[in-house]
PyMOL CGO cylinders between C-alpha atoms (Angstrom):
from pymol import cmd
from pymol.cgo import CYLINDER

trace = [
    CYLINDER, 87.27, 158.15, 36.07, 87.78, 161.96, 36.70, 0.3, 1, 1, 1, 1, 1, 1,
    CYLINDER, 87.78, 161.96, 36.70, 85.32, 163.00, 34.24, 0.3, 1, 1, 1, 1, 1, 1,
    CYLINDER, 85.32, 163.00, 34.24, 82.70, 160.20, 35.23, 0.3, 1, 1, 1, 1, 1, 1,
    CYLINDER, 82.70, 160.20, 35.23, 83.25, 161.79, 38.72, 0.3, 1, 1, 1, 1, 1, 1,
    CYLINDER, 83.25, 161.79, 38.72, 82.74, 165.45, 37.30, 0.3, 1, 1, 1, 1, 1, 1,
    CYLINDER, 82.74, 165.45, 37.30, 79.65, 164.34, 35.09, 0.3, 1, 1, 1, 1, 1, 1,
    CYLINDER, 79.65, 164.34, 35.09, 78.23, 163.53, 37.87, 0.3, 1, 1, 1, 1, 1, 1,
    CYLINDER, 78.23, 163.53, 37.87, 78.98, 166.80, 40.33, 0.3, 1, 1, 1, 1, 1, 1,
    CYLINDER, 78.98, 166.80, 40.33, 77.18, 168.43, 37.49, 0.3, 1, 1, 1, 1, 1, 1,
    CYLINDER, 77.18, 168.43, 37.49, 74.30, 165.99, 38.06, 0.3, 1, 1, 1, 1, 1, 1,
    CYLINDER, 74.30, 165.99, 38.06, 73.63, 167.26, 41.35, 0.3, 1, 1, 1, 1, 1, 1,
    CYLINDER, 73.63, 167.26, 41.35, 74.16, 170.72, 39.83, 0.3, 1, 1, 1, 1, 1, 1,
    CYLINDER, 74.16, 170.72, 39.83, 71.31, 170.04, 37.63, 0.3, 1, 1, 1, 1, 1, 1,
    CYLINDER, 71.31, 170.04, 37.63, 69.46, 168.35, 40.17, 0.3, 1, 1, 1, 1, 1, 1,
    CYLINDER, 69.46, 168.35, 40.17, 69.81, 171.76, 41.99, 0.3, 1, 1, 1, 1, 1, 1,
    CYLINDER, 69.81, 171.76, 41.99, 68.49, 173.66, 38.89, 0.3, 1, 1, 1, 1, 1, 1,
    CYLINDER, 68.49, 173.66, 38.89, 65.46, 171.56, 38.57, 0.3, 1, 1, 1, 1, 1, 1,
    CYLINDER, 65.46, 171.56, 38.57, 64.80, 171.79, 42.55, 0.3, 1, 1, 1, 1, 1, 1,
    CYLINDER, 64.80, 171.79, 42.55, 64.73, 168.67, 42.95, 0.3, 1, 1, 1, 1, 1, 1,
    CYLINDER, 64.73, 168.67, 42.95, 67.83, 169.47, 45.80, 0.3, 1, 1, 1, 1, 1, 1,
    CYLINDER, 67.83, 169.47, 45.80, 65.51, 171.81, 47.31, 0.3, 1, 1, 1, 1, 1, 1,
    CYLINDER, 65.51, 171.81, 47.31, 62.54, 168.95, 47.67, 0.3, 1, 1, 1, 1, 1, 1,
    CYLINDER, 62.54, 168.95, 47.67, 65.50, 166.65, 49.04, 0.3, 1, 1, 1, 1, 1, 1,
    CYLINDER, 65.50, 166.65, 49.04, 66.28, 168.93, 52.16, 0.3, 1, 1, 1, 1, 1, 1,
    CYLINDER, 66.28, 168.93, 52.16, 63.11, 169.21, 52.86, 0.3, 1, 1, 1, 1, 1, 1,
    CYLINDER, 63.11, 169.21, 52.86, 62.52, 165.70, 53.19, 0.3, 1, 1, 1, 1, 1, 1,
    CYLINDER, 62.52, 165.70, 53.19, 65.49, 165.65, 55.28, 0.3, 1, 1, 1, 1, 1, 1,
    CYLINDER, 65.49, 165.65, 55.28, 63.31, 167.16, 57.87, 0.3, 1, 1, 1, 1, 1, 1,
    CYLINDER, 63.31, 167.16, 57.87, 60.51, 165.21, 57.53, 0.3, 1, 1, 1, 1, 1, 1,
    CYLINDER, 60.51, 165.21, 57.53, 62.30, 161.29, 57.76, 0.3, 1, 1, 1, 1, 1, 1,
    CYLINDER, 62.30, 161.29, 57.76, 63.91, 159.00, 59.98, 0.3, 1, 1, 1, 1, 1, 1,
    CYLINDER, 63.91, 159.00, 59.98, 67.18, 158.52, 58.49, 0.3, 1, 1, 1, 1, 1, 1,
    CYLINDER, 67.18, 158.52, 58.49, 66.41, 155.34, 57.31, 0.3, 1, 1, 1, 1, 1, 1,
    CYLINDER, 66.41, 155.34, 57.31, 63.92, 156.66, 54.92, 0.3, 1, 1, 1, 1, 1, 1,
    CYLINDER, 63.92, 156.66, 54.92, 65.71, 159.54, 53.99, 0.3, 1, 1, 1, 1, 1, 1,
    CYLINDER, 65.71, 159.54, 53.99, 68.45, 157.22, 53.22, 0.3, 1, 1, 1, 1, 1, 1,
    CYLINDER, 68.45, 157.22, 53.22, 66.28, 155.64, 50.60, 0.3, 1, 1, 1, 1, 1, 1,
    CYLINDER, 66.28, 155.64, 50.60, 65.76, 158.97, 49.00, 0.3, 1, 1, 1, 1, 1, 1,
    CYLINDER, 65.76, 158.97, 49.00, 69.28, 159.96, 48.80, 0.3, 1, 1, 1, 1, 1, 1,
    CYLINDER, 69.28, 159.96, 48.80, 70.25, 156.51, 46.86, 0.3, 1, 1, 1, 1, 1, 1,
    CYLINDER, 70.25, 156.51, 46.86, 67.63, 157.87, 44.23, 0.3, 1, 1, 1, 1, 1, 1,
    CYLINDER, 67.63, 157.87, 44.23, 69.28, 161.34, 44.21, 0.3, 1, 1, 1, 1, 1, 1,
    CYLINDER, 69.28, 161.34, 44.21, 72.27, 160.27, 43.42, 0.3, 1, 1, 1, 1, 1, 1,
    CYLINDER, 72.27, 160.27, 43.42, 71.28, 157.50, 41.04, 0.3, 1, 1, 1, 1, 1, 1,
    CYLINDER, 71.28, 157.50, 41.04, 70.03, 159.93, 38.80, 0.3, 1, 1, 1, 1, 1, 1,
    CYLINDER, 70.03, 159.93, 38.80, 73.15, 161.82, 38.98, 0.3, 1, 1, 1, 1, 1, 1,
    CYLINDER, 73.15, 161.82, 38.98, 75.11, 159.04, 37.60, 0.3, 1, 1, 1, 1, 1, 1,
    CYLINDER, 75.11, 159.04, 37.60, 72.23, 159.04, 34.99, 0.3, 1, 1, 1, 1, 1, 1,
    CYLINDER, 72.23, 159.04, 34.99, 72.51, 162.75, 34.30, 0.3, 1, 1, 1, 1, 1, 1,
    CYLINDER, 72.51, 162.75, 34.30, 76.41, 161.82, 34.17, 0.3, 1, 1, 1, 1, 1, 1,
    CYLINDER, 76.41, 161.82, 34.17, 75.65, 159.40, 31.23, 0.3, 1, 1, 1, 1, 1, 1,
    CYLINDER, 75.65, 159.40, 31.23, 73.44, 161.66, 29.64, 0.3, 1, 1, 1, 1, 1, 1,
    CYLINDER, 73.44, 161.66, 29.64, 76.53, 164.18, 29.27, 0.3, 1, 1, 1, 1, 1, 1,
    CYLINDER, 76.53, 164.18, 29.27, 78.81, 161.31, 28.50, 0.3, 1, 1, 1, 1, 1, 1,
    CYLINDER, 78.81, 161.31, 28.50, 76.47, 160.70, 25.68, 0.3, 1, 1, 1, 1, 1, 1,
    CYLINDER, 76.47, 160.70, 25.68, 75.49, 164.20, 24.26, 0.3, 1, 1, 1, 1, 1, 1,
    CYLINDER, 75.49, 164.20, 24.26, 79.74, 164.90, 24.33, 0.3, 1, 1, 1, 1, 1, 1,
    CYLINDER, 79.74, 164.90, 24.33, 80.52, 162.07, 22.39, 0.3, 1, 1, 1, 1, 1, 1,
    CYLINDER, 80.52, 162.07, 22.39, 77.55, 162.50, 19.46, 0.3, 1, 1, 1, 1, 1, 1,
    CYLINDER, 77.55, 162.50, 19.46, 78.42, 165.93, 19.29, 0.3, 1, 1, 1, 1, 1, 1,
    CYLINDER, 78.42, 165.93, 19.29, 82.58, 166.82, 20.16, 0.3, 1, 1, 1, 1, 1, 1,
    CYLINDER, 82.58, 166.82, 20.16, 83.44, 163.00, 19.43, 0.3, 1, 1, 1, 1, 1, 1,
    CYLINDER, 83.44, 163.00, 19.43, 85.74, 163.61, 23.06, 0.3, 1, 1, 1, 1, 1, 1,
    CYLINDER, 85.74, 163.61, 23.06, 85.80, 160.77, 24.46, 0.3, 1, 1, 1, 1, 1, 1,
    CYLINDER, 85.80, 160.77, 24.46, 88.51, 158.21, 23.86, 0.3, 1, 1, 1, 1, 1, 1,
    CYLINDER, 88.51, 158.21, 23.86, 87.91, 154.17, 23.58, 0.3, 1, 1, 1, 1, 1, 1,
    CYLINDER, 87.91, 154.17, 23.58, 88.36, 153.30, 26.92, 0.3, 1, 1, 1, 1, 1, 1,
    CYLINDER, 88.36, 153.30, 26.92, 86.23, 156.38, 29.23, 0.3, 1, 1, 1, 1, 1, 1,
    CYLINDER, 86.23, 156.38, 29.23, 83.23, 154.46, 29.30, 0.3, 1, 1, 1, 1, 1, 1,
    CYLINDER, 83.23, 154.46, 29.30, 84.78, 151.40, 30.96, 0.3, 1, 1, 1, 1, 1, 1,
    CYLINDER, 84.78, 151.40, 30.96, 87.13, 153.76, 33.15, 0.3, 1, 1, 1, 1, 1, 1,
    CYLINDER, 87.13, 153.76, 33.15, 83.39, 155.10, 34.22, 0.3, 1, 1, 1, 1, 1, 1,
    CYLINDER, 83.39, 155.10, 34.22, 81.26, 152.37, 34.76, 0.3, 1, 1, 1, 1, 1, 1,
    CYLINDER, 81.26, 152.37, 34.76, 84.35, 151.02, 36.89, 0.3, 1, 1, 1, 1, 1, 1,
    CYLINDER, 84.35, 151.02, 36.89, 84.72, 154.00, 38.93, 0.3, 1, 1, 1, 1, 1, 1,
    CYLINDER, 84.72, 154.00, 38.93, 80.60, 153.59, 39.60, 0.3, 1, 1, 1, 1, 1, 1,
    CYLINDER, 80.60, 153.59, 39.60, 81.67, 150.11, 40.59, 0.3, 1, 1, 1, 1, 1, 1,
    CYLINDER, 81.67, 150.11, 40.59, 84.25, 150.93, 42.80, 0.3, 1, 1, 1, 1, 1, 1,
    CYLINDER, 84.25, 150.93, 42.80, 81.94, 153.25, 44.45, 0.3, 1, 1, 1, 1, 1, 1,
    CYLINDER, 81.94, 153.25, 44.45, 78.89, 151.67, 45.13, 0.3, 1, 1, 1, 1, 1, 1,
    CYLINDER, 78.89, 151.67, 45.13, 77.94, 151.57, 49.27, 0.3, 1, 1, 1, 1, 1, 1,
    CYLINDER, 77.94, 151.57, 49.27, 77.82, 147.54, 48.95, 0.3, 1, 1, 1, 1, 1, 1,
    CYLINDER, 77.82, 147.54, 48.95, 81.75, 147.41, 47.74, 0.3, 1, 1, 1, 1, 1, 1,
    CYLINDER, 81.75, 147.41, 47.74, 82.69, 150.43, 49.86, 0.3, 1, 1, 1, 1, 1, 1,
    CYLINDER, 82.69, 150.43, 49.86, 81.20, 148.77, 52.86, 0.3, 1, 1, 1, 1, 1, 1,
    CYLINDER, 81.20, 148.77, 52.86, 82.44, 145.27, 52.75, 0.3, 1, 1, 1, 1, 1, 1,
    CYLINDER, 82.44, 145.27, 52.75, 85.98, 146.89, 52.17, 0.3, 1, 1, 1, 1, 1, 1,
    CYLINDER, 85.98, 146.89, 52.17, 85.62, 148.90, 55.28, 0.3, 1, 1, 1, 1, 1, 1,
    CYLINDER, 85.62, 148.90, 55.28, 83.28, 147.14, 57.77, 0.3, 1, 1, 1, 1, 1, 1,
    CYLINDER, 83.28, 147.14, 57.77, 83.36, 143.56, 56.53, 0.3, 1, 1, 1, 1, 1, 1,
    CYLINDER, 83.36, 143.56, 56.53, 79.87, 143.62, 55.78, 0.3, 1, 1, 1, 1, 1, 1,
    CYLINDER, 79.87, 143.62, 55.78, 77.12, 145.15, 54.13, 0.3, 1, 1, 1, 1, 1, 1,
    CYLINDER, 77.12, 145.15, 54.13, 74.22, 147.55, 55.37, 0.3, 1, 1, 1, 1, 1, 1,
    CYLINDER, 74.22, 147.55, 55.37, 71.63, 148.12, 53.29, 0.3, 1, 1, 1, 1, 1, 1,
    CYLINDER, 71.63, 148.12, 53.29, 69.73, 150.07, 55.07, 0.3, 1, 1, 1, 1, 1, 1,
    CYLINDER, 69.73, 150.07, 55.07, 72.41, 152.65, 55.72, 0.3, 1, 1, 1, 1, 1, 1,
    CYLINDER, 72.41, 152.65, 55.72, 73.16, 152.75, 51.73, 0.3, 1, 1, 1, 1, 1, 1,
    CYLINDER, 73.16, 152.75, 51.73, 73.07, 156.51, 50.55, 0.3, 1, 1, 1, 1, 1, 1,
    CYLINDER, 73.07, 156.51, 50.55, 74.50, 155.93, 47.02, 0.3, 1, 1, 1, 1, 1, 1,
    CYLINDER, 74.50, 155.93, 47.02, 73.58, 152.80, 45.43, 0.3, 1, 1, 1, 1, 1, 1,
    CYLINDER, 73.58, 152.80, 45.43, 75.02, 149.44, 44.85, 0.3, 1, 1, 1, 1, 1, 1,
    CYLINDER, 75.02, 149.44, 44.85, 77.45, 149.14, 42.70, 0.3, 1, 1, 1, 1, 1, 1,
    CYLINDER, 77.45, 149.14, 42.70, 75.54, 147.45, 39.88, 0.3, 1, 1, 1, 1, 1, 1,
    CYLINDER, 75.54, 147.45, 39.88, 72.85, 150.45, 40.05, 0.3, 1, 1, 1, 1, 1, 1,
    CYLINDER, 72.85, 150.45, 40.05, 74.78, 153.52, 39.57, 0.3, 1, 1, 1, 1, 1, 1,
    CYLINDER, 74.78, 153.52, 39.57, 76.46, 151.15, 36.75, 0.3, 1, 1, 1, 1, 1, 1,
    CYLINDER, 76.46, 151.15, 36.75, 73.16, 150.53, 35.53, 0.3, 1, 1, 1, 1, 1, 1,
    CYLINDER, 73.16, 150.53, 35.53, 71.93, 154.32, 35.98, 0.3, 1, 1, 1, 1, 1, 1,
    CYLINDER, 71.93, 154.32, 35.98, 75.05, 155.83, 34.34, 0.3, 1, 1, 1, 1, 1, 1,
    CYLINDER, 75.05, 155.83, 34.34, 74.93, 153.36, 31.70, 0.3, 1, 1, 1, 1, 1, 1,
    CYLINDER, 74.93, 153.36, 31.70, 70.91, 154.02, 31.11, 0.3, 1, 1, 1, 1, 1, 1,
    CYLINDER, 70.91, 154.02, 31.11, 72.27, 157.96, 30.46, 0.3, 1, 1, 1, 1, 1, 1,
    CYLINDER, 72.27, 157.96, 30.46, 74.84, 157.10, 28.06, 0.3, 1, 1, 1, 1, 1, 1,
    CYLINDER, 74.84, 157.10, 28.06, 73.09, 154.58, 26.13, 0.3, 1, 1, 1, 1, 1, 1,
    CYLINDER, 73.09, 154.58, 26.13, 69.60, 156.89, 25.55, 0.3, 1, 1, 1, 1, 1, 1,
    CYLINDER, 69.60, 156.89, 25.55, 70.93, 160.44, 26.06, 0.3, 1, 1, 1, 1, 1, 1,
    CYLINDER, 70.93, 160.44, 26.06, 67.45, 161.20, 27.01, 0.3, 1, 1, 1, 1, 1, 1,
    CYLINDER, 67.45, 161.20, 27.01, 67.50, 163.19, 30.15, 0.3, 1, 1, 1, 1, 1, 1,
    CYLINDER, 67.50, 163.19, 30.15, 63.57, 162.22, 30.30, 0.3, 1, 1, 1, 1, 1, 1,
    CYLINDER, 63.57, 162.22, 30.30, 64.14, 158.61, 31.45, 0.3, 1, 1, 1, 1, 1, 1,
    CYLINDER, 64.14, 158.61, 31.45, 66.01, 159.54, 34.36, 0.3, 1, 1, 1, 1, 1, 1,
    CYLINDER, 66.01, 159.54, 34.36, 63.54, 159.46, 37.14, 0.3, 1, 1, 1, 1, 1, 1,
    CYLINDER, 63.54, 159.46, 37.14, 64.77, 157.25, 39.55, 0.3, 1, 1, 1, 1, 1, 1,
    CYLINDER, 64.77, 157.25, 39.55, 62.48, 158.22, 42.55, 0.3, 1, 1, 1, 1, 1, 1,
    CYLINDER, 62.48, 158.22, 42.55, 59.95, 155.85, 40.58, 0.3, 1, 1, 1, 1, 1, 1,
    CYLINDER, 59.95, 155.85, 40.58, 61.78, 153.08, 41.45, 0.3, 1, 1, 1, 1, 1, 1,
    CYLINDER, 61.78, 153.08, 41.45, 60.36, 150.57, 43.75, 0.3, 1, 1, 1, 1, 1, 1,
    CYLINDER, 60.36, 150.57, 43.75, 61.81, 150.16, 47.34, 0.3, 1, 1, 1, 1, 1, 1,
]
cmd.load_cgo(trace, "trace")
């Protein structure tokens, strides 16, 4: 779970180096939060993607990861997806104050990574609201 969660610190760190980070505060000016809210479960989608990526790329190359870090990271994307997180703390859900995904999409996004190691297919602000 601790390397998912550093995988994914480097995300943003790419996300940074590709400016996409810079286009993000930006937009922070420009939108309600509601909206911007919507942008910021993209942003970090695609840093559980970029995690998977790395998750990949370390195993076909260092063979580092031992039989059980994938499921230790797709549960640790589980356990922190705003759905679960909110019905744990408030009793209910919110979508429209989400600002990292459902549990089942950064599953899904971190999984996407891993499985195609192609940092190309990673463009979550595609995805349909």
């Amino acid at each position: 779970a601790m390397a998912y969660v550093i995988a994914h610190e480097i995300g943003h760190h790419v996300q940074y180096l590709q400016g996409t980070s810079d286009k993000m505060n930006r937009l922070r000016q420009q939108l309600s939060e509601e909206e911007y809210n919507k942008y910021s479960v993209k942003l970090e989608l695609q840093a559980d993607f970029y995690a998977g990526v790395w998750a990949h790329h370390a195993q076909r190359m260092k063979n580092i990861l031992e039989n059980n870090d994938l499921e230790e990271a797709l549960n640790a994307a589980n356990a922190i997806g705003d759905d679960r997180l909110q019905k744990q703390s408030q009793g209910q859900v919110v979508p429209e104050s989400f600002t990292h995904g459902t549990s089942a999409q950064r599953m899904q996004w971190f999984k996407k990574g891993f499985e195609t190691g192609d940092i190309s297919q990673g463009n979550t602000f595609d995805l349909i609201d």
